[in-house]
Every structure is written in structure tokens, then in C-alpha cells.
N, C-alpha and C positions, 0 to 999 in steps of 0.2 A: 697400540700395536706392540706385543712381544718382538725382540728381532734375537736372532741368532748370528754374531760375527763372525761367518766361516771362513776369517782368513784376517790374522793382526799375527803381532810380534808380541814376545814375552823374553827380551831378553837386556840382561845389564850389561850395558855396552858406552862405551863412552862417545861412539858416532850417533846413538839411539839418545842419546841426550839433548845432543845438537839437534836432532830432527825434530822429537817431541818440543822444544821451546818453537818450535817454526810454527808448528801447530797450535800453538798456546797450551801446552801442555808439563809435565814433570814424566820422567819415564819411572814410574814406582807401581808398587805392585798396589798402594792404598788410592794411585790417581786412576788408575784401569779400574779399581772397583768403584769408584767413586761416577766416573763416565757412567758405565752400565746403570748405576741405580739411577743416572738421571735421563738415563735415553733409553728404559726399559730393555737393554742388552741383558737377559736371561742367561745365557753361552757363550763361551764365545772358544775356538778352534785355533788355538795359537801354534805356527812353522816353527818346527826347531831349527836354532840357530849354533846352540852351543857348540865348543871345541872341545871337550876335556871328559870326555865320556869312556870309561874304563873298556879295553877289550877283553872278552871272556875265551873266545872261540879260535882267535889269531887273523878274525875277519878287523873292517872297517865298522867300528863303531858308531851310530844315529848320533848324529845330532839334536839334540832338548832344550828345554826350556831354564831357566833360571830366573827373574822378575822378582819371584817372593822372595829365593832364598837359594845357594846352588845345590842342582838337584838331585834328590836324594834318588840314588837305584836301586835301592831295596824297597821303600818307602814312599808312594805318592805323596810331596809335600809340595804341591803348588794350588792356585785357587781351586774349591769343589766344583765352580763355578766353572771351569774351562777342560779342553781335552787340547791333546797336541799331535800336532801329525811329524816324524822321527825324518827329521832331515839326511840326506846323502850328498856323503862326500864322494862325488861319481870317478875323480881322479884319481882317487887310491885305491880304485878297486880297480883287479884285477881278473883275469881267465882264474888264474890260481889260487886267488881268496874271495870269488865270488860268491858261492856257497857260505862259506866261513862268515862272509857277511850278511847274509839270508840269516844266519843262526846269532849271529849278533842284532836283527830287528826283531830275533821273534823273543826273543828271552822279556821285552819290553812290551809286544801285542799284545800279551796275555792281560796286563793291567787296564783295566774300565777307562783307565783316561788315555790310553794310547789310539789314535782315531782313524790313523793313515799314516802312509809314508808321502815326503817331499821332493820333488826331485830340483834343480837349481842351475838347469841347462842356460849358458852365458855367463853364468858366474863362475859354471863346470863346463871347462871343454871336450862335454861326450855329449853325443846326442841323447837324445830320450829312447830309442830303437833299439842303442847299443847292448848287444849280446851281456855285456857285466850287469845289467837291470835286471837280465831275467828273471832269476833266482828271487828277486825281490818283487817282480810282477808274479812270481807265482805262489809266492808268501801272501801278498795280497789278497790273490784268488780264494787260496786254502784259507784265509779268516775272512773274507769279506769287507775288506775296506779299502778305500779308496788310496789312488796314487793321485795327489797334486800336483801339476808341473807350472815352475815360472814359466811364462810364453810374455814376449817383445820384447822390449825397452829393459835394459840394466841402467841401476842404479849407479854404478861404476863406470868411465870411458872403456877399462882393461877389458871390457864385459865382449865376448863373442854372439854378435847377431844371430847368425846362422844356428846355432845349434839351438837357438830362445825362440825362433823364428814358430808362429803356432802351427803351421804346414808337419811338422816332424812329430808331432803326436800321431797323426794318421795312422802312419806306419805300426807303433806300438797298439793302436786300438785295434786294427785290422789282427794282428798277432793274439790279442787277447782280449778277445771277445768277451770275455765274462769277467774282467774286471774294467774298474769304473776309473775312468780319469778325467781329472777335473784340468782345465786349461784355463792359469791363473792372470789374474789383469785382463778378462778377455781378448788376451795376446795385444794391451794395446800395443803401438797406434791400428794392427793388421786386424781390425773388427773384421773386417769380411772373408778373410782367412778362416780366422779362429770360428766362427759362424758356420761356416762351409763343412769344415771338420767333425763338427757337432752336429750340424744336419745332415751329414754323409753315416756319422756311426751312432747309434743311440745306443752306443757305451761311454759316451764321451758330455760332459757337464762344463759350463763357465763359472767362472764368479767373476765381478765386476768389483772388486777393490784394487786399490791402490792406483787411480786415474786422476788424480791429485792430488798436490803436495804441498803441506802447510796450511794456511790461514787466507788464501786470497777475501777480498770483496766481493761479494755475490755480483755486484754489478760490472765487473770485469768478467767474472765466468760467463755470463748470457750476454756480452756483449764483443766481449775475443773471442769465445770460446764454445758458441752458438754451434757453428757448423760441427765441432769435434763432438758432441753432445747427440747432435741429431746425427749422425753417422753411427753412431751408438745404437739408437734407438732404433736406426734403420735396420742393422744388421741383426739385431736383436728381433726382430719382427720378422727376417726372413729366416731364420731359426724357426720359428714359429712357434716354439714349447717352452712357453717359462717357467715349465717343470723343470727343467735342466737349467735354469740360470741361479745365482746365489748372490745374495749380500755378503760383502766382506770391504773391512778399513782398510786393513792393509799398516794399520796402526801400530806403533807412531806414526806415520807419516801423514795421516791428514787429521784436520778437525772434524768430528764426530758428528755433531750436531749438521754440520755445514756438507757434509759427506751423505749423510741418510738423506736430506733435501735433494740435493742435487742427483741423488737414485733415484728417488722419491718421481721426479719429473722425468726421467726417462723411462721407468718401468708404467707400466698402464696402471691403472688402478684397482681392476677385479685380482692381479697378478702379486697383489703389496704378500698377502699371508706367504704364499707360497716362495715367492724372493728372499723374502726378510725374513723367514720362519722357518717352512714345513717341508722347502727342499733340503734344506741342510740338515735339517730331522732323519731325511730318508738316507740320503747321501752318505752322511756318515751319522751309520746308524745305531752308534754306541752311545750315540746324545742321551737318548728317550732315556736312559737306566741312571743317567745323573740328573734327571731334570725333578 
């Protein structure tokens, strides 16, 4: 089975170190290539995380990738192999420089590996609604690519519930109907939120990465961790279109191998291509011309 990871990290960081050895991993750009060849990962869609991205415009510059090497912005030099969706710093933007940073994401759209924008609501204290998004939901619109938004659980205590909460997409998908957003971690632990949302707008898509952390024992996950699983599954079923759901690591932070398993048994099985493949193909749809 080909899979597509629409939704891992590609950045050199020294917390991303720590996380990758939990995983049993190296966080390098030759150990990400190395996973893929042996778990048939074809693509994969890496969040921008980076800080140091030049301003052209006098807006809030995207956040990028760096893994192979720091990135170059004249120049795509990271894997052929990957696309990245241009992370937002939502707190610096302002009424004032919102536009200005509309024209700072698109100078970066144009490029074949640019795949969507991120948004990182609980790590950003603005919601996903908030009027400083617009300009960039409607950058979206004008190319056709999707808006990612973290939805539940931060990785951080500092991290604000309320605005990560999956409930708060709504709002933005009802406003913009003709762009596609995807609701990351299927808003865990709120599956039946983030479910609801999705089945209320069909502008609105899941992925199911980052729902574990590390290296556990299989026989600990199916045996603590049964009920969170089939709540998954449940909510995921009353969606009813697993045309809208995606495979994604969420990587570094979990094991690979032990991550596609444990999808593997909550997605149905006529459902594998389209999960692990051909919705992310559609979703963001600049894959097909690198594959």
C-alpha cells in the first residue's frame, strides 16, 4: 500500500530531538527518508515550523521547513519527496498588516512544493474565525489550497484550549465556503466535535495524526487504551465519508510503523487507499505534479 503522510514535522529543533529518540528515532533528514522507503511513504506534507523567514512586504512572514538544510527562499531545497503547508504566526498579525501578510504567503504559493497554509490556534491565541485570517483564507481560495488548523490537545501546558477547541472551525467554514479546511489530530480528545463539524460542512476534512506519542507496546494501546480507539472509530463512522479523512504521523512524535497499525484497525478496510493515499492526493492537490 502506497501511503501519503499528510501531516509530520520537518524541522531541526532541539525539542524535536528529544521527541524523535521517544519514538525510536533520529530527527535527520536521511532518517525521514529512510522511514518512507521502508513503510512505502511516497509524500509526505510537512507544517511549517520555522522562525527566521525574511519579510518582503512589511506583513508577518510563513513559517517553513528546514530538516535537510535552512531554507532556501529563492530556491526549493528540501526533499522532491515532500510539500509544506506555510505555518502562521496568528499573533503578529494584525488589522494593519493583514493584507501585507496575505502578500508575504503568496510570494511562496507559487512554488510546486508550497501545499497550504497552517494555522496553530492554542499555541496562537486567536481563534481560527478571527478577522486577521481573512486575507489568508482568501489567498487560499484564489490558489486552491487548503487551510490546516491544529484542533484539541497542545503539546505545551501554556497552550489555550478554547481557541484549539475543534467547535471553532465551524465558524470559518460557514464564512468560506469554497475553501477547504482540514481539522488536525481529529480535534483529539473532541472526536465527536470535530466529526460534527465535518459532517455539518463538506468544506471541512480530518486527518488522524498525532493520537500517540512515542514508542508504547502494542499491548498497552489495546488494552488501556481500547475505549479511546473505538471512540475514534465510532465518530469516524458517523462522519460517514472517508473521503474526508487523511493519514498523517504527526512525526517525530510517534513510531511509524506502530502508527499506520494502529490506523490501520480503526479505518475499515475497503477505506485503506483512500485514507492513506487518494484523499490527500485530492486535498492538496499539488501532490499529483511531484509524484
Amino acid at each position: 500500500m502506497q501511503i501519503i503522510d499528510a501531516h509530520m514535522h520537518y524541522y531541526d529543533k532541539e525539542g524535536f530531538i528529544e521527541v524523535a529518540a521517544k519514538a525510536g528515532y533520529e530527527n535527520t533528514a536521511a532518517y525521514w527518508q529512510r522511514i518512507c522507503q521502508e513503510n512505502n511513504i511516497v509524500f509526505s506534507v510537512a507544517m511549517g515550523n520555522t522562525m527566521y523567514t525574511s519579510s518582503r512586504y512589511g506583513g508577518v512572514p510563513p513559517r517553513l521547513i528546514d530538516l535537510a538544510a535552512p531554507f532556501d527562499e529563492e530556491h526549493y531545497n528540501q526533499p522532491a519527496n515532500m510539500g509544506y503547508c506555510m505555518g502562521v504566526q496568528s499573533e503578529l498579525i494584525t488589522q494593519a498588516n493583514a493584507e501585507a501578510t496575505a502578500r508575504e504567503f503568496e510570494h511562496y504559493i507559487a512554488d510546486k512544493h508550497c501545499l497550504g497554509i497552517k494555522l496553530y490556534p492554542g499555541y496562537e491565541s486567536v481563534y481560527v474565525n478571527d478577522r486577521r485570517h481573512w486575507p489568508l483564507f482568501e489567498l487560499a481560495r484564489a490558489y486552491n489550497v487548503p487551510v490546516v488548523i491544529h484542533s484539541g490537545d497542545t503539546a505545551r501546558p501554556d497552550g489555550l484550549l478554547k481557541y484549539s477547541h475543534p467547535l471553532t472551525v465551524d465558524e470559518a467554514a460557514v464564512n468560506f465556503r469554497d475553501v477547504t479546511f482540514v481539522i488536525a489530530h481529529c480535534g483529539c480528545p473532541w472526536f465527536m466535535d470535530a466529526a460534527e463539524v465535518a459532517a455539518k460542512n463538506p468544506n471541512v476534512a480530518l486527518d488522524v495524526s498525532g493520537l500517540l506519542a512515542g514508542k508504547p507496546k502494542p499491548l498497552v494501546l489495546f488494552e488501556q487504551q481500547a475505549g479511546f480507539w473505538r471512540q475514534l472509530h465510532t465518530w469516524l463512522n458517523y462522519l460517514g465519508d472517508y473521503s474526508r479523512v487523511m493519514y498523517g504521523s504527526d512525526w517525530p512524535l510517534v513510531n511509524i510503523p506502530l502508527y499506520i497499525r494502529m490506523i490501520s484497525y480503526v479505518i475499515p478496510e475497503e477505506h485503506y487507499e483512500a485514507v492513506f493515499y487518494k484523499n490527500a492526493l485530492r486535498i492538496f492537490n499539488k501532490i499529483g505534479a511531484l509524484l
